[in-house]
Phi, psi and omega in degrees: 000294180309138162228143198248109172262125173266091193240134187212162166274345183274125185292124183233154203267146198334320217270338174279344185321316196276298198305310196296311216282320161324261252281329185269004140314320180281292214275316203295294203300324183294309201305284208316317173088050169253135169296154209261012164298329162267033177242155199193121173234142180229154196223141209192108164289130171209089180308340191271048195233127166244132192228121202039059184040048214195116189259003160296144228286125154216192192205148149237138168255143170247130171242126187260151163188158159289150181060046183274142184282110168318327184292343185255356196277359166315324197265346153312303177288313171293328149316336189262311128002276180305300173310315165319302186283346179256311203277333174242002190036062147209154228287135174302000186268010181218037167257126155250149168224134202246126190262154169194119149277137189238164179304213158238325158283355181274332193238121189263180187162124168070030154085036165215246210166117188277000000 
């Protein structure tokens, strides 16, 4: 159900890829309290990025779910925050993050609909 899209200009190497992608798998799945067998993360370099007229490591995240709680995405956005900045080292003042709940007849998985 959650799906976390990560697109940033900062490269990061092939051999941490697998690792990075756990923790914000891990984080996704805790903050939300979803089993993390559904959870889907995706992670994408695009070097063509720029943010306050400033070509330095930054990131947009999209995080989708079903049910996303309005009440959480504070706590989302610092959780989410923090993974950037300890695991890619940037800065939260070079996050953007786009929150989106989606229906359930809206997100399909396993030739249905949840």
């Amino acid at each position: 159900m959650p799906l976390l899209k990560i697109t940033t200009n900062r490269e990061l190497d092939q051999g941490l890829i697998g690792d990075f992608l756990k923790q914000a798998s891990t984080t996704v799945a805790e903050i939300l309290g979803k089993p993390e067998r559904y959870v889907m993360i995706g992670f994408e370099h695009n070097p063509q990025m720029l943010f306050a007229a400033s070509g330095d490591s930054l990131a947009y995240l999209e995080l989708k779910s079903i049910g996303l709680p309005d009440d959480q995405t504070r706590q989302l956005s610092q959780a989410l925050c923090q993974l950037m900045e300890q695991q890619l080292a940037i800065p939260a003042e070079r996050v953007y993050i786009e929150f989106s709940s989606a229906e359930r007849h809206l997100w399909g998985w396993n030739a249905t609909t949840f």
